[in-house]
N, C-alpha and C positions, 0 to 999 in steps of 0.2 A: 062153116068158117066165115069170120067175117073178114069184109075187105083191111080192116086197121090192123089186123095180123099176117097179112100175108107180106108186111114190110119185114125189114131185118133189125129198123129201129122204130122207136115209140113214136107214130106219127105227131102226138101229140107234147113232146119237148120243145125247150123255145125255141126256135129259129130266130135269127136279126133279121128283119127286112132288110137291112142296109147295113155294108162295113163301115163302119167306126175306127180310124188309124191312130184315138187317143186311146181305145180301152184298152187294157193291160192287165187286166186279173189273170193268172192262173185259168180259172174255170171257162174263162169267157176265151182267152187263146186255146183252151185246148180245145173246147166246141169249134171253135174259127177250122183248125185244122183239122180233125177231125169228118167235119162237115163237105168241104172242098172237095170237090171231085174234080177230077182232071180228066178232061175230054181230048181227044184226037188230037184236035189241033192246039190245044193247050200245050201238051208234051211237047210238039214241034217248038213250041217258046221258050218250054224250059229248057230245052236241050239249046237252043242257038244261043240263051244267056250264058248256061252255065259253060259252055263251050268254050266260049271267049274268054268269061271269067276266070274260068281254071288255066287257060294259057297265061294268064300274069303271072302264074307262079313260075313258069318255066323260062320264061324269058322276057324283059321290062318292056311295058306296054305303053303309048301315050296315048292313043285311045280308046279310052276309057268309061266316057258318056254313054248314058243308053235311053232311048225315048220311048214310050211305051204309048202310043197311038190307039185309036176304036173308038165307035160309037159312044153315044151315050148309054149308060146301062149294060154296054160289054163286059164289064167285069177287068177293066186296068186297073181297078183301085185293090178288088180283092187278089188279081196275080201280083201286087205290087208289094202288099203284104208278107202276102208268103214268100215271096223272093226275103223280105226284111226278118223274116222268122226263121226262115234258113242261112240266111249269112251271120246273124248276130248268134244263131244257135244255142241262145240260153234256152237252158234244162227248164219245163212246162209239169211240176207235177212229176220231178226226179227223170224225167224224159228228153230228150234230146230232138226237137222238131225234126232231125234228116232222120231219127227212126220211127216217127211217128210218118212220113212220107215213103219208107221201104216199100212196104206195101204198096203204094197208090201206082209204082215203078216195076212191080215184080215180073211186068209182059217185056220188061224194058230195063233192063239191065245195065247195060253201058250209060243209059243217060243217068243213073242212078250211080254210077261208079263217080262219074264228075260233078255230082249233090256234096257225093260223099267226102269228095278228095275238095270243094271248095269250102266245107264246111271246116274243115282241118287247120285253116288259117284264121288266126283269132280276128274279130271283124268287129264293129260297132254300127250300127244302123241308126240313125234319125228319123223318125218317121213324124209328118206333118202334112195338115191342109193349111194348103199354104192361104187359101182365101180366109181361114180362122184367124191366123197370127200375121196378119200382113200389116202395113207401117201406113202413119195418114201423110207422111209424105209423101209423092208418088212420081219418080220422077224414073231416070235411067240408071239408076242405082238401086232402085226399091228390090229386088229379087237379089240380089247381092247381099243389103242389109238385111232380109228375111234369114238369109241364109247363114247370117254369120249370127241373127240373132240367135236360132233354134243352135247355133252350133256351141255357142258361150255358154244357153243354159244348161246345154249338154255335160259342158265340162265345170257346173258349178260356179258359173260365173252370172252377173245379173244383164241375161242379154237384150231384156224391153230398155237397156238403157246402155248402148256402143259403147260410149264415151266411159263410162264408168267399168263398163267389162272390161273395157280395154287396160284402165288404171288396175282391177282387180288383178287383170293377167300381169300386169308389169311388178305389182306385188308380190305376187306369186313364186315370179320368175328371180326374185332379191331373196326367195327363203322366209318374206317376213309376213305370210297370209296369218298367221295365229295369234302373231303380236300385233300385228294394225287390228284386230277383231278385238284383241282382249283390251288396248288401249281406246281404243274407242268404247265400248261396254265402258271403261272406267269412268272415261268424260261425259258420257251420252244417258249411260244406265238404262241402253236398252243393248239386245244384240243387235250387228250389225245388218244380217238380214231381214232383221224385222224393220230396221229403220231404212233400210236400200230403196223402197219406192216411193218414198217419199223427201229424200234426200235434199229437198231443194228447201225444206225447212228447217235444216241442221249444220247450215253453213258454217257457221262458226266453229262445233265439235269437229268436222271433216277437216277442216282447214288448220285447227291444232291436232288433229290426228297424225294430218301429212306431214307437219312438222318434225312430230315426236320420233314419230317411226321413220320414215324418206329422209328426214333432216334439210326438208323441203324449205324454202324461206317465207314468209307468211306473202311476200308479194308473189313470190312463184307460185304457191299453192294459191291464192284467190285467182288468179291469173287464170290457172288450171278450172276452176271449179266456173269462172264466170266464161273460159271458152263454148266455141261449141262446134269444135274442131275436124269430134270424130267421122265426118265422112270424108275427109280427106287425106285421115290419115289411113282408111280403109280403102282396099284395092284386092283384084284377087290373087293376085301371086301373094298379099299379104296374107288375105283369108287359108289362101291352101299351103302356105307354109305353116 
């Protein structure tokens, strides 16, 4: 026998050196999970997370924050993951990640019961390094505006750019995201998110856009487009509302 057979998988499959918190293929999540093995003290983690997490549902919690500490090379980025893979619990290849982790739980039971029961609430995860998408301002707001950026593009909004995420959402919020998109296309002749990051060359279409659609007035809309407001109209009771 040789030693590359006495494994239980092909020694010779790809492995990542490193977690990656942008890939998202199918193949490459289900290898992620898959691959994780959960050691002694790991379980101790999962279980005092999911512990607390699952009491939110029984009774309203305020906090809520969680920090995940360790070396370098401890592996927080990859339990970080998985906690994100398990709460957002979209199906990997018709699969459900809390039953591709049944398994990894079966010495352990109970903590597997409170996987099971946190996964039950519908959830949405953001996952980021934050030192990729971070802002060149840098001041006491910067982590705030990180956060509200990854959160806007989250929900389809253009968040490398507050100010304008923010007019997106107030669109949005009037009912009229499909008609400022299609009346712009008219003026513009391109779609609107094609033309979104570079916006500052298109003053004029934006500005009768606002008009047509908002019934903005052309000094209020220039007003708007020449402010540069948005970090003060950002706050985070604003964000988290």
């Amino acid at each position: 026998m040789l030693i590359k057979d006495m494994f239980a998988k092909q020694i010779n499959r790809p492995i990542d050196g490193v977690i990656n918190v942008e890939r998202k293929e199918d193949e490459a999540v289900l290898r992620e999970i898959e691959e994780y093995v959960i050691t002694r003290e790991l379980k101790t983690h999962f279980m005092s997370f999911f512990n607390y997490y699952a009491e939110g549902f029984d009774a309203p919690k305020t906090d809520i924050g969680v920090w995940i500490s360790g070396f370098f090379g401890s592996g927080k980025s990859h339990f970080l993951k998985m906690l994100s893979y398990l709460l957002s619990n979209k199906e990997v290849n018709g699969t459900k990640p809390v039953e591709l982790f049944r398994e990894k739980f079966d010495d352990d039971p109970g903590t597997f019961m409170l996987i099971d029961k946190s996964t039950r609430c519908p959830a949405e995860t953001i996952l980021f390094d934050i030192d990729n998408v971070g802002m060149a301002k840098k001041d006491n707001t910067v982590v705030l505006r990180i956060f509200a950026k990854m959160f806007y593009k989250k929900i389809g909004f253009y968040g490398d750019n507050l100010k304008l995420a923010m007019l997106e959402q107030h669109i949005n919020e009037q009912g009229l995201t499909e008609e400022f998109k299609r009346v712009f296309s008219e003026i513009n002749g391109e779609q609107w998110e094609n033309v979104r990051p570079k916006i500052g060359f298109f003053e004029d279409d934006v500005i009768e856009t606002l008009q047509k659609v908002l019934g903005m007035s052309d000094a209020a809309a220039r007003h708007w487009f020449d402010s540069t407001s948005e970090d003060d109209e950002l706050s985070i009771d604003k964000l988290t509302d």
